[in-house]
N, C-alpha and C positions, 0 to 999 in steps of 0.2 A: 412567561414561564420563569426565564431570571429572575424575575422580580419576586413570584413567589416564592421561588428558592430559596432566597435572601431572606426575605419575611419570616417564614418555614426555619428556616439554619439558625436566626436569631432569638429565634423564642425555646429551641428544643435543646435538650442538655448538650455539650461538646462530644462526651463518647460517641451517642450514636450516628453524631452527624460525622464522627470520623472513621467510624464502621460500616456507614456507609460508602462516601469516598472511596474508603477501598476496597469493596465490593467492586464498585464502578473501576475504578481503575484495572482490578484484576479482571472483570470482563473486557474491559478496551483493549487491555493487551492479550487478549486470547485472540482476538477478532482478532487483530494486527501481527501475532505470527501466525497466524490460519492463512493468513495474505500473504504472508510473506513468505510460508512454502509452497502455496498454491501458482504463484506468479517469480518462483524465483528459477525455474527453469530459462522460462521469458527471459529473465533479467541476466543471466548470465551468455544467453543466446543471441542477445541483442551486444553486450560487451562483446562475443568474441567475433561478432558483424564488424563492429566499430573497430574492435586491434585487427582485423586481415583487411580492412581497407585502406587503415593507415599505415601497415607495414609493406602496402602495396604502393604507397607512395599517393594513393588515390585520396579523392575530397568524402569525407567519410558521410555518406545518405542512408537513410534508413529504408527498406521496403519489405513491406509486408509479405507482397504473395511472392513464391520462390523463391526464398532466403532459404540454403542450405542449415543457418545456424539455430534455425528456431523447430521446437519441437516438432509443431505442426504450423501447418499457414493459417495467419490474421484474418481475420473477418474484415474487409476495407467499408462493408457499409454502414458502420456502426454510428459515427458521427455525421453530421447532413454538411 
């Protein structure tokens, strides 16, 4: 698929190959703050796990199920 991209990109004018680019690009960055609001509750829920265990003097672990800091609780069977 690189390869024909390459092939593809060298034989067709410079504009629209860089009209395309940025199509691509400005979809990869919609995907990537669509992620990044969808999962930034998470992300902030899991930092404020990690500062009340370090401020507890404690070795800082993460867990999923009954963590007051997370929206909702983890799926644990996700990965095998």
């Amino acid at each position: 698929m690189a390869l024909a991209a390459v092939a593809i990109g060298s034989a067709v004018a410079l504009e629209p190959v860089w009209a395309l680019a940025d199509v691509a690009m400005a979809l990869m960055a919609l995907v990537n703050l669509t992620a990044i609001l969808l999962l930034g509750r998470w992300a902030f829920g899991t930092l404020a796990d990690f500062e009340s265990a370090a401020r507890a003097g404690r070795e800082p672990a993460f867990t999923a199920t009954g963590n007051p800091h997370l929206p909702r609780p983890l799926p644990t069977d996700v990965w095998p």
